[in-house]
DRENPAVEX-799216 format. One record per residue (C-alpha): residue number from 1; residue in one letter; chain; x, y, z. Coordinates in pm, whole numbers. Example, Ala and Ser with C-alpha at 12.3 -4.5 7.8 and 13.67 -1.06 7.14 Angstrom:
<voza><resi>1</resi><resn>A</resn><chain>A</chain><u>1230</u><v>-450</v><w>780</w></voza>
<voza><resi>2</resi><resn>S</resn><chain>A</chain><u>1367</u><v>-106</v><w>714</w></voza>
# end
This chain:
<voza><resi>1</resi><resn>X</resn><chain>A</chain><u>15635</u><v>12649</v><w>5154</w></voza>
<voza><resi>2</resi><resn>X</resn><chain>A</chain><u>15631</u><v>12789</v><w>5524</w></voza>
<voza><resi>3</resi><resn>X</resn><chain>A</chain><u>15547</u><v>12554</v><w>5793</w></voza>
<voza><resi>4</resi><resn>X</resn><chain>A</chain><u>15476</u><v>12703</v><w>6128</w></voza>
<voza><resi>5</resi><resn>X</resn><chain>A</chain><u>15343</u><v>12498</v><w>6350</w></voza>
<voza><resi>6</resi><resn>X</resn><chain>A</chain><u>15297</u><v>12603</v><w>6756</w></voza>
<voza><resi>7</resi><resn>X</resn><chain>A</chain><u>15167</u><v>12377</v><w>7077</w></voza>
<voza><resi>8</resi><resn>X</resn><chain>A</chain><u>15099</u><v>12380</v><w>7425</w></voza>
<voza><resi>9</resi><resn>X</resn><chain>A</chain><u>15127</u><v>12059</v><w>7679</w></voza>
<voza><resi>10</resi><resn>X</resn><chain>A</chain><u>15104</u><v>12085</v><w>8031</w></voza>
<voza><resi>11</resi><resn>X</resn><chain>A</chain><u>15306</u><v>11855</v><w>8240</w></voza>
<voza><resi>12</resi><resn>X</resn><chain>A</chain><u>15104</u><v>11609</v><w>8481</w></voza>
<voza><resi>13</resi><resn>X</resn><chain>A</chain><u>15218</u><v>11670</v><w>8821</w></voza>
<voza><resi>14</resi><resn>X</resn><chain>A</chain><u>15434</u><v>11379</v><w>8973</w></voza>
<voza><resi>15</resi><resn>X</resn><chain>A</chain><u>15500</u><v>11274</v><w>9335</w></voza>
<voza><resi>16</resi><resn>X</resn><chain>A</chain><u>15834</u><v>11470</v><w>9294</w></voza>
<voza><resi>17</resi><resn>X</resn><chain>A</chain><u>15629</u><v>11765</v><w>9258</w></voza>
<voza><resi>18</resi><resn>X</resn><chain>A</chain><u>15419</u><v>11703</v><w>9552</w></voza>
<voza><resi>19</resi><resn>X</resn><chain>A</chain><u>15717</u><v>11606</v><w>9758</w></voza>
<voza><resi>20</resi><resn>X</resn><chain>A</chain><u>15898</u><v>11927</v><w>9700</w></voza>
<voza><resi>21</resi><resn>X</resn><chain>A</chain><u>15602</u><v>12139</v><w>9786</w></voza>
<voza><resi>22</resi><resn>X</resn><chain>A</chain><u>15565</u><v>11919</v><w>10121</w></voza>
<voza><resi>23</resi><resn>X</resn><chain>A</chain><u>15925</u><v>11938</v><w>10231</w></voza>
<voza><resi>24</resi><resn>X</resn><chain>A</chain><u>15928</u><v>12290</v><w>10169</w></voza>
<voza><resi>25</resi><resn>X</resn><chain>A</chain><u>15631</u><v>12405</v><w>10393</w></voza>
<voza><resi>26</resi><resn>X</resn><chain>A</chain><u>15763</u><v>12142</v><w>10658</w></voza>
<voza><resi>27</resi><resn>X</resn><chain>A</chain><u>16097</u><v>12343</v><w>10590</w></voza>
<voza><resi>28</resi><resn>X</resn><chain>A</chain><u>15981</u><v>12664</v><w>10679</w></voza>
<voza><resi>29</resi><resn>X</resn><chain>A</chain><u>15796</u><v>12550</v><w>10985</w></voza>
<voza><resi>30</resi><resn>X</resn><chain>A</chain><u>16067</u><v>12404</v><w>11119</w></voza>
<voza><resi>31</resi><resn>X</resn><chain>A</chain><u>16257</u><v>12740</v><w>11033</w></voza>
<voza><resi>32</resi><resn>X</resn><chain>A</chain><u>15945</u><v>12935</v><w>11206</w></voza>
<voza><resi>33</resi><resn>X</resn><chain>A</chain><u>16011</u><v>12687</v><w>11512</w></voza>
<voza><resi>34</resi><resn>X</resn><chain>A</chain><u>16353</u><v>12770</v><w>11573</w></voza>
<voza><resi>35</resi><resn>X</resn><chain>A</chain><u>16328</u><v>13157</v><w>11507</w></voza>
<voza><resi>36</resi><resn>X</resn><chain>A</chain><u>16095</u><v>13128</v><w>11805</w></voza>
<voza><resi>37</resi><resn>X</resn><chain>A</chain><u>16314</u><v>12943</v><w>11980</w></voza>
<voza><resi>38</resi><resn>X</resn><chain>A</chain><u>16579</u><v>13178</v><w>11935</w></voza>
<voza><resi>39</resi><resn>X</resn><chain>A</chain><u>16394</u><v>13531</v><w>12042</w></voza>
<voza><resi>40</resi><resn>X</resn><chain>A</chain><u>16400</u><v>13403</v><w>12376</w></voza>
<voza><resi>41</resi><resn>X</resn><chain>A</chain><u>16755</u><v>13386</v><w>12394</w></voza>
<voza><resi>42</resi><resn>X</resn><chain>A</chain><u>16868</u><v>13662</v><w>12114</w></voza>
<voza><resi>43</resi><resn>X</resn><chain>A</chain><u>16666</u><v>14022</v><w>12215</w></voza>
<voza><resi>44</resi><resn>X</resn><chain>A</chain><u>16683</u><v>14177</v><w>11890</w></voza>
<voza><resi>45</resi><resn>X</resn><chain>A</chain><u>16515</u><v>13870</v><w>11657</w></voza>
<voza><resi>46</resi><resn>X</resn><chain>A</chain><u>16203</u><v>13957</v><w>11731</w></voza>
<voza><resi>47</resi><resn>X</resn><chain>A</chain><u>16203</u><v>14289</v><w>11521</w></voza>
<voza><resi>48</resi><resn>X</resn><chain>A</chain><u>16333</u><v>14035</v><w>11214</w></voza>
<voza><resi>49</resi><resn>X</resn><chain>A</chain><u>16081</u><v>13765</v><w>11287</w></voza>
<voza><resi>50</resi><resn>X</resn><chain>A</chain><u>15824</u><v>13947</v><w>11067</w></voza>
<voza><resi>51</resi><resn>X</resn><chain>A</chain><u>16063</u><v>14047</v><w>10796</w></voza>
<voza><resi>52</resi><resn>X</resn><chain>A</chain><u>16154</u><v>13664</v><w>10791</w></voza>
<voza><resi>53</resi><resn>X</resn><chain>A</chain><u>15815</u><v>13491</v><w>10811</w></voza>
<voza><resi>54</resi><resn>X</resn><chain>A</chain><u>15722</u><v>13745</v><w>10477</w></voza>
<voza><resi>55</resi><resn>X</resn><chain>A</chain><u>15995</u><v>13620</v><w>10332</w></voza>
<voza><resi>56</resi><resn>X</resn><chain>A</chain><u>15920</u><v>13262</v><w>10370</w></voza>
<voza><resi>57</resi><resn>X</resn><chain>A</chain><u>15561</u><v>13326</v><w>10300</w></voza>
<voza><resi>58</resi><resn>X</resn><chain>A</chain><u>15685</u><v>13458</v><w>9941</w></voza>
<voza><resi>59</resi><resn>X</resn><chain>A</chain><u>15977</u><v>13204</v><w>9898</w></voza>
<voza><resi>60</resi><resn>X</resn><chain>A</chain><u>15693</u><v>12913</v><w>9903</w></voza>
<voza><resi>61</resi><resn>X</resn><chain>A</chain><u>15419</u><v>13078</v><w>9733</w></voza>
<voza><resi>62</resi><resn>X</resn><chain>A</chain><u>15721</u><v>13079</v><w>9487</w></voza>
<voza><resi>63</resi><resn>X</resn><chain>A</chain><u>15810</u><v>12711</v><w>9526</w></voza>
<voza><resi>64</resi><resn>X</resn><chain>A</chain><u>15451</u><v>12589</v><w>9501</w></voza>
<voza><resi>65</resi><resn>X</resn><chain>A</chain><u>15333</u><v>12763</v><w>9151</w></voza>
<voza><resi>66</resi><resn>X</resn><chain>A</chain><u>15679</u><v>12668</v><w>9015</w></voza>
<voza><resi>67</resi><resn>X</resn><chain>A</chain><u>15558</u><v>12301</v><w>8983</w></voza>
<voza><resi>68</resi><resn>X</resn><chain>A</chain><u>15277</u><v>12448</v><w>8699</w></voza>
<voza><resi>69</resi><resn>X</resn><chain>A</chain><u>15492</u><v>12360</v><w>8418</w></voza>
<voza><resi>70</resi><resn>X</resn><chain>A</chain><u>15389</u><v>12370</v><w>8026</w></voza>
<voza><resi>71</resi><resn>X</resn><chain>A</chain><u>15624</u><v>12316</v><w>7733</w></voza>
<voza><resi>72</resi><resn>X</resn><chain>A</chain><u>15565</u><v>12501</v><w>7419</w></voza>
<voza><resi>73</resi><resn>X</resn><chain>A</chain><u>15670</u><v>12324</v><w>7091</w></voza>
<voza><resi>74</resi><resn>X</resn><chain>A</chain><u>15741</u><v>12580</v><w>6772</w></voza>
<voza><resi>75</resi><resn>X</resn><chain>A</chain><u>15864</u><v>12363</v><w>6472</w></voza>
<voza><resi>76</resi><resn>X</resn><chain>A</chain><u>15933</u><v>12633</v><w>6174</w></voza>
<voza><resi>77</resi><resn>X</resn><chain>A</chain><u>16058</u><v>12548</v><w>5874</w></voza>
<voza><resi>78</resi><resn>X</resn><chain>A</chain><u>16232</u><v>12233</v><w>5977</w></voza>
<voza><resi>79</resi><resn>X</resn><chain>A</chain><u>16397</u><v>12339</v><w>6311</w></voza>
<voza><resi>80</resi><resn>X</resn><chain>A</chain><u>16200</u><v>12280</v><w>6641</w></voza>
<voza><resi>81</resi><resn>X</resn><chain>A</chain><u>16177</u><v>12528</v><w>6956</w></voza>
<voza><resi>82</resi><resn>X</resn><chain>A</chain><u>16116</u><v>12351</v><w>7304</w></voza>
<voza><resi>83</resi><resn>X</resn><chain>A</chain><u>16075</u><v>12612</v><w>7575</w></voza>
<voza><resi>84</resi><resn>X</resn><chain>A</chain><u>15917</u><v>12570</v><w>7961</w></voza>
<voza><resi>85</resi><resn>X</resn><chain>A</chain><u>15664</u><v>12800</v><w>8031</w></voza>
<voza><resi>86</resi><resn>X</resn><chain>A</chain><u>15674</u><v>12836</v><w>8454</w></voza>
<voza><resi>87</resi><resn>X</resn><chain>A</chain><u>15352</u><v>12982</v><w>8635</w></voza>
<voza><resi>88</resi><resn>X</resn><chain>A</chain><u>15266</u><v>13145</v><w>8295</w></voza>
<voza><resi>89</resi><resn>X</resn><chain>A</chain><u>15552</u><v>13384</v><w>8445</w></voza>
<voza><resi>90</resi><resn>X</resn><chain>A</chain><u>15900</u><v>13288</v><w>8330</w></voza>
<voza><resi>91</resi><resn>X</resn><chain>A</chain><u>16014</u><v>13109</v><w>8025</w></voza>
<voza><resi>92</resi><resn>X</resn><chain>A</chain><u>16333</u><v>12858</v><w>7967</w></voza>
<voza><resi>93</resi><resn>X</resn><chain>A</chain><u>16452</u><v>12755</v><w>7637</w></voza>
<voza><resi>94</resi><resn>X</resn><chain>A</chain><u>16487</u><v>12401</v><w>7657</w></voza>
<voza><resi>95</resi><resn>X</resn><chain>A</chain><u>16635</u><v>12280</v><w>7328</w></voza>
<voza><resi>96</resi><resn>X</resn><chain>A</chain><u>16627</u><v>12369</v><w>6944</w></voza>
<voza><resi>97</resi><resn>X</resn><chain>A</chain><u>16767</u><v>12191</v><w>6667</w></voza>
<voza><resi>98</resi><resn>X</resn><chain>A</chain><u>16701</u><v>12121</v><w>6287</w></voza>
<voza><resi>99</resi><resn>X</resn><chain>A</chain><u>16605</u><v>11826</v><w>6111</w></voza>
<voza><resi>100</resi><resn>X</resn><chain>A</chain><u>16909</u><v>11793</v><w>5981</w></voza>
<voza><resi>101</resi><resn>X</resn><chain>A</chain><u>17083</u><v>11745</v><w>6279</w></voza>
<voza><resi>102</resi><resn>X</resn><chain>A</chain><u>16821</u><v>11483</v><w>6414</w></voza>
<voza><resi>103</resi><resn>X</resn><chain>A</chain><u>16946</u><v>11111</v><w>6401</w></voza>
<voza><resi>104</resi><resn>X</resn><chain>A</chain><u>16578</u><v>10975</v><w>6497</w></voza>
<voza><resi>105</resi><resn>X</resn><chain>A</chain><u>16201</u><v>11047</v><w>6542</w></voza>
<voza><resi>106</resi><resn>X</resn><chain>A</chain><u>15995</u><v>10831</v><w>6680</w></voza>
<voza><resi>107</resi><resn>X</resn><chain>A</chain><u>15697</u><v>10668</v><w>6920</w></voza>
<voza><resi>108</resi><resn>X</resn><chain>A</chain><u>15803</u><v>10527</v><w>7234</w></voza>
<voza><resi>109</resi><resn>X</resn><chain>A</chain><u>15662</u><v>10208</v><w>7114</w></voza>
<voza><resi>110</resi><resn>X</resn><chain>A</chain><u>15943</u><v>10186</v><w>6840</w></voza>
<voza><resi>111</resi><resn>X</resn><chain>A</chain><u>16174</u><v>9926</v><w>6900</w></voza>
<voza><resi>112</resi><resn>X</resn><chain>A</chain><u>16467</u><v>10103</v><w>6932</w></voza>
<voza><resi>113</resi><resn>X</resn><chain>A</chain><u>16325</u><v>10312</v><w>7230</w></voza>
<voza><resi>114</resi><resn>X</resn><chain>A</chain><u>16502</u><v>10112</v><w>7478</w></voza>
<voza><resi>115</resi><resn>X</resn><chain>A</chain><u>16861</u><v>10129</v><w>7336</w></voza>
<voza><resi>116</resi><resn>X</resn><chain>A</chain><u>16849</u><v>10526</v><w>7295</w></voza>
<voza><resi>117</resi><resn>X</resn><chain>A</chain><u>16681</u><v>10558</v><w>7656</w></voza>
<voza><resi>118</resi><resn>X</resn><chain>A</chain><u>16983</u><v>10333</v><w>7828</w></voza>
<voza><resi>119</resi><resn>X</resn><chain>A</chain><u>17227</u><v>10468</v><w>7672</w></voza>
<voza><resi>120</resi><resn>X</resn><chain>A</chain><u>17468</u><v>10666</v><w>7956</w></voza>
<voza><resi>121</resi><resn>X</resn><chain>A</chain><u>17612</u><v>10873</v><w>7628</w></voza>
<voza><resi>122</resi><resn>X</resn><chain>A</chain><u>17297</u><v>11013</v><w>7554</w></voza>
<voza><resi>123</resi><resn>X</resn><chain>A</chain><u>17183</u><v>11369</v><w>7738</w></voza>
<voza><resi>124</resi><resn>X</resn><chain>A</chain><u>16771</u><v>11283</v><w>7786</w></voza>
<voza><resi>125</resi><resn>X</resn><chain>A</chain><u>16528</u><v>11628</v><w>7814</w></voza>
<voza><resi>126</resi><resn>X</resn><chain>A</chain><u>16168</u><v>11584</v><w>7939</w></voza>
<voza><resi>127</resi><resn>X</resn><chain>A</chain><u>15907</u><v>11746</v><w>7789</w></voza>
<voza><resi>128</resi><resn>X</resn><chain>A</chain><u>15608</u><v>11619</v><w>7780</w></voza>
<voza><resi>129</resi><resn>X</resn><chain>A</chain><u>15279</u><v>11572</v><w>8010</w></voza>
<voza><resi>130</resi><resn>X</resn><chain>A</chain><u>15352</u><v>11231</v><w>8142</w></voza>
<voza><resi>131</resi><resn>X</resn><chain>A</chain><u>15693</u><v>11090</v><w>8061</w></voza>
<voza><resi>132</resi><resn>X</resn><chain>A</chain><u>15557</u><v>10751</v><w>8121</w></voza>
<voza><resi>133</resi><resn>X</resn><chain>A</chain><u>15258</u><v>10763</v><w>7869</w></voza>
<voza><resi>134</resi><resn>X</resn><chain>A</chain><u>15200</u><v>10581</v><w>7560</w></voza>
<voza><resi>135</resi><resn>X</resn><chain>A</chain><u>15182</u><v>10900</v><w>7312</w></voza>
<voza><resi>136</resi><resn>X</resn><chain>A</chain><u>15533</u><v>11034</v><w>7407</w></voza>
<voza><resi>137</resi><resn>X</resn><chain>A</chain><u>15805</u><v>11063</v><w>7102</w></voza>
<voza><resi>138</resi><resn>X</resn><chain>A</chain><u>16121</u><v>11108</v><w>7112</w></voza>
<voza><resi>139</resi><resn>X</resn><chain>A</chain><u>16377</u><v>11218</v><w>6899</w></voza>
<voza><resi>140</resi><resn>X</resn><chain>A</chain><u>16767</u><v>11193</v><w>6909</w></voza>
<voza><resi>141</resi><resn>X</resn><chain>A</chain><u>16956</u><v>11486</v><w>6718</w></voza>
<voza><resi>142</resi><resn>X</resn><chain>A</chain><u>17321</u><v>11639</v><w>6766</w></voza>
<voza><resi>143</resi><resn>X</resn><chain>A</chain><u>17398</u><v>11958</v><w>6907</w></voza>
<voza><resi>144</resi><resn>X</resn><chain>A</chain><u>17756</u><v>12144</v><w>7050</w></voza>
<voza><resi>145</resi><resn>X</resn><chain>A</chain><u>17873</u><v>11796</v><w>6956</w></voza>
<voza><resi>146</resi><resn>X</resn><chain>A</chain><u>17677</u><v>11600</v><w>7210</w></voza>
<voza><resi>147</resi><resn>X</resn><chain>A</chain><u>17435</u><v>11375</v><w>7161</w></voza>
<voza><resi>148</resi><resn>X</resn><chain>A</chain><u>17078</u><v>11452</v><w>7352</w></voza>
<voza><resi>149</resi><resn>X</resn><chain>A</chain><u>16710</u><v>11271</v><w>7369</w></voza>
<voza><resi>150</resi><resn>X</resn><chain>A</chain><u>16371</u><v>11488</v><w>7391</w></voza>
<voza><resi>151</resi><resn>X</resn><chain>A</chain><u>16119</u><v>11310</v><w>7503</w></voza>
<voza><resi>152</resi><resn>X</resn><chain>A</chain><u>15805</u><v>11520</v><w>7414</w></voza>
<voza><resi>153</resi><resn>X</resn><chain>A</chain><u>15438</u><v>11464</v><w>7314</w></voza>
<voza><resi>154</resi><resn>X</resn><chain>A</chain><u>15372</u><v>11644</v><w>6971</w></voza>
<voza><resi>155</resi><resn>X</resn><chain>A</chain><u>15053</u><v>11674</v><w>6771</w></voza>
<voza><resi>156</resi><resn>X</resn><chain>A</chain><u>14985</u><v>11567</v><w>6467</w></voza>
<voza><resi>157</resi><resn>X</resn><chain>A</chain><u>15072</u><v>11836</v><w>6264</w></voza>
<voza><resi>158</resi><resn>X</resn><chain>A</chain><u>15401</u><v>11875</v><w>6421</w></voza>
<voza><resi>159</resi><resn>X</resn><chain>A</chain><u>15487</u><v>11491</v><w>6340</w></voza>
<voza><resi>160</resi><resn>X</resn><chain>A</chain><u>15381</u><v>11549</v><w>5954</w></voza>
<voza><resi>161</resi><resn>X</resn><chain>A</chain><u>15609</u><v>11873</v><w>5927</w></voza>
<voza><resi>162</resi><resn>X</resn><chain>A</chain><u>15890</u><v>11624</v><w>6015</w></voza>
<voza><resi>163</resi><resn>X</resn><chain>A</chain><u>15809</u><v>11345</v><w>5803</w></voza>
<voza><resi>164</resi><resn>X</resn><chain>A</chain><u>15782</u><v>11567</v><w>5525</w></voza>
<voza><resi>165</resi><resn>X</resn><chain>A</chain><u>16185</u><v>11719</v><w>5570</w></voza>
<voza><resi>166</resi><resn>X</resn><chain>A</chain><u>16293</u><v>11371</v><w>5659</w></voza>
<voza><resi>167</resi><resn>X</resn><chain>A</chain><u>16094</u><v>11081</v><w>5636</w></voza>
<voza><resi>168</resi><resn>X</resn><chain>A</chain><u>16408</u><v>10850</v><w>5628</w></voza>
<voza><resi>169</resi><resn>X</resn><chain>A</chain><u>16410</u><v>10943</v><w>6004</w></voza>
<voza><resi>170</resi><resn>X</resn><chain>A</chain><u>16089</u><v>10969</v><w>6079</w></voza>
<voza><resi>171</resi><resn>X</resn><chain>A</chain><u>15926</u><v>10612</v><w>6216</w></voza>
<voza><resi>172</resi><resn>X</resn><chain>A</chain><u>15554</u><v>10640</v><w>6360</w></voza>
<voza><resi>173</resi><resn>X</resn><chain>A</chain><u>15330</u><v>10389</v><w>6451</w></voza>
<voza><resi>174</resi><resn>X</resn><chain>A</chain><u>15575</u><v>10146</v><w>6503</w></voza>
<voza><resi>175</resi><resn>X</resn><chain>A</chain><u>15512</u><v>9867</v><w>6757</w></voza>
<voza><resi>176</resi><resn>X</resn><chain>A</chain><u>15789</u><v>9693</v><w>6860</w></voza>
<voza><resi>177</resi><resn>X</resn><chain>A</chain><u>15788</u><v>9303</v><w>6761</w></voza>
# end
C-alpha cells in the first residue's frame, strides 16, 4: 500500500523577524544618509546615487518578503520530505529521512522532550508555525552519521503513516508525569 501524504504550515512571525526587517530599513537609511553626505565632497556620486537607492529599494523589498516562510511536509512511503517554501518564490530542502533511520517520534509533551532538546550532540531543525506551541512533534533520526531533531507540526494523517511503519517509535499523546 502507497501512502502519500502532503502539508502546508506557515511559520508565525517572531520578534526576530520583525527585528531584521527594522534593522534593515534603519540600515539603508543610514546608508542613504551618508551617500548624501558624501556627494558633497565626491563630484561623481551623484550619477550613482540613483543606481544605489534602486538597489537598496530591491535588496529590502527582498529582505522583508523573505520572513513569509511555510514548510511543506511530504511523507511517502515511510521517508519524510521537509522543504521551506520562501515568498512562494524559492524552495530549500530542509531534511529527509526514513523511518528506519528515526530513533523517536513524538509530542512535545512527551517526557523525554527535554533530554533530546538539551542535548549539545543533537543538530535541532525548526519547522513548524510556532516552535513554542503545544502541537509541535519532534522526531530524532540519523543521517551522514549525525544525529539531528525536527521540530515540526504534522497532521494527523502524517502521524498515523508513521505509527503504522514504526509504532515502537512512535509515542503520541503522551503527557509527561
Amino acid at each position: 500500500m502507497d501512502v502519500f501524504v502532503e502539508q502546508l504550515v506557515k511559520k508565525k512571525r517572531d520578534s526576530r523577524d520583525y527585528m531584521k526587517v527594522i534593522l534593515s530599513i534603519a540600515g539603508a537609511f543610514v546608508i542613504i544618509a551618508l551617500l548624501g553626505l558624501l556627494s558633497g565632497f565626491v563630484p561623481f556620486i551623484g550619477m550613482f546615487m540613483l543606481i544605489i537607492v534602486i538597489g537598496l529599494i530591491y535588496g529590502l523589498y527582498l529582505i522583508i518578503t523573505s520572513i513569509n516562510v511555510e514548510y511543506e511536509y511530504a511523507f511517502t512511503n515511510g521517508e519524510l520530505d521537509v522543504d521551506a517554501i520562501i515568498s512562494a518564490r524559492k524552495r530549500k530542502r530542509l531534511t529527509a529521512f526514513d523511518v528506519s533511520d528515526m530513533e523517536i517520534l513524538a509530542e512535545r509533551s512527551y517526557s523525554e522532550f527535554g533530554r533530546y532538546m538539551n542535548n549539545p550532540k543533537i543538530e535541532k531543525l525548526y519547522a513548524c508555525a510556532d516552535k513554542y506551541a503545544d502541537d509541535v512533534c519532534f522526531a530524532v533520526y540519523t543521517k551522514d552519521g549525525y544525529s539531528r531533531m525536527l521540530l515540526f507540526s504534522p497532521n494527523e494523517k502524517i502521524k498515523e503513516g508513521f505509527k503504522a511503519l514504526a509504532p515502537r517509535k512512535v509515542f503520541l499523546n503522551k503527557k509527561s508525569e
